[in-house]
Structures are given as structure tokens and as C-alpha cells.
C-alpha positions in Angstrom: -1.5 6.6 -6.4 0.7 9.5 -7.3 2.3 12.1 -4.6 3.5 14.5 -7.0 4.7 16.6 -4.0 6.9 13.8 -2.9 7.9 12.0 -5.8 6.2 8.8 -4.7 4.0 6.4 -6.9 2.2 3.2 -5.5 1.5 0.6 -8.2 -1.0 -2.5 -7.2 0.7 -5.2 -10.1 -1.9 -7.1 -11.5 -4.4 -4.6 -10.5 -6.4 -2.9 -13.9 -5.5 0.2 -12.5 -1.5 -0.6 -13.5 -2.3 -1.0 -17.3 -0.4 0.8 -19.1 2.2 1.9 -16.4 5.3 3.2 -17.9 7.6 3.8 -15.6 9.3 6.5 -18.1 6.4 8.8 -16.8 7.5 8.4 -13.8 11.3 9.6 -13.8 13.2 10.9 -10.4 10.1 9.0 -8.6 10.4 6.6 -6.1 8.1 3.9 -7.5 6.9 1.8 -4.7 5.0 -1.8 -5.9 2.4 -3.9 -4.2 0.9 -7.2 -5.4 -2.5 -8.2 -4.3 -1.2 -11.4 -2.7 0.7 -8.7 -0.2 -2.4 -6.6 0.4 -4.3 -9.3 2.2 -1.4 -10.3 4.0 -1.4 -8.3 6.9 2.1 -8.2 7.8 3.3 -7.4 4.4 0.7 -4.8 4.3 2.2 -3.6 7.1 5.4 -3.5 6.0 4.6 -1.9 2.7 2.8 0.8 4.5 5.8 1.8 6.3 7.5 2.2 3.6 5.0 4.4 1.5 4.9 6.7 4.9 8.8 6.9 4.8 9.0 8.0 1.2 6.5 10.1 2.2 8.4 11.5 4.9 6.4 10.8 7.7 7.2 9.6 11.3 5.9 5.6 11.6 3.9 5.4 14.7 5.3 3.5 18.2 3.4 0.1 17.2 2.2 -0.9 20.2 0.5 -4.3 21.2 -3.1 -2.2 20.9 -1.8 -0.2 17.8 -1.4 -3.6 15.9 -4.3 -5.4 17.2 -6.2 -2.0 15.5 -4.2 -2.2 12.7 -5.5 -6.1 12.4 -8.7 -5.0 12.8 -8.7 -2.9 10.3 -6.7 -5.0 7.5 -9.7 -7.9 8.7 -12.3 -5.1 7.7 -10.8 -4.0 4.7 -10.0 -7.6 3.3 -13.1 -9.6 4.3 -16.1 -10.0 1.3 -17.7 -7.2 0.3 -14.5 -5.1 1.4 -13.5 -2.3 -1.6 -10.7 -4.6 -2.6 -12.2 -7.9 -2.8 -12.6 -7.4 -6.4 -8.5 -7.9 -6.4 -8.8 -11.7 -5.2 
């Protein structure tokens, strides 16, 4: 994922998506890497995401009791089988 606004890239190592990747293309970014062990971790996913929304520029959200059992939720949804990014297990 590129935010050519921004100057921010995500890169998933491992992923086939990252093939290729030369940084060089990527000069006066701030490159930003996940591994697939850290997606399906949901704390490091957390974390990570924090950091893509600060590169970004965005205010993090006050992470509430409720805001992380939602967040949970979600990871749970996004991670279980037949989830868009089981394919990276």
C-alpha cells in the first residue's frame, strides 16, 4: 500500500505482493513493514496500525475497554478461515 500524498508505504514481507520491492523506488518514504506472523497477532497488529495512522498523520483513537474488545472482534473476523488474509498463513 502506497500513500503517495504522505510518503508512506506498507510492505507485508513474505507476502507475494512484496516481490520485487526496491526500496530505491521508494526514496524520502517512510517505509513501514509487517510480517504475516504480526498480522494475526492482534496486539502487534495493533501496534502496527498505530503507527501507519501516525505516519499518516492521523489522531489514534482513546482505546477504550469497548474500542479494543471491537478492535478484537474485528482482528478475530479478519483472521479466522476463509478471512481475505488466510492465504498468508
Amino acid at each position: 500500500m502506497v500513500w503517495e500524498d504522505q510518503k508512506v508505504v506498507v510492505r507485508i514481507l513474505g507476502d507475494a505482493s512484496d516481490e520485487g520491492f526496491d526500496p530505491r523506488n521508494f526514496e524520502g518514504y517512510q517505509i513501514l513493514s509487517l510480517t504475516p506472523e504480526q498480522m494475526f497477532d492482534p496486539v502487534a497488529m495493533e501496534e502496527f496500525n498505530d503507527r501507519v495512522a501516525v505516519a499518516l498523520g492521523m489522531e489514534l483513537p482513546k482505546k477504550t475497554d469497548e474500542w479494543r474488545r471491537r478492535n478484537r472482534e474485528l482482528h478475530r473476523m479478519l483472521t479466522e478461515p476463509c478471512s481475505p488474509f488466510e492465504a498468508l498463513r
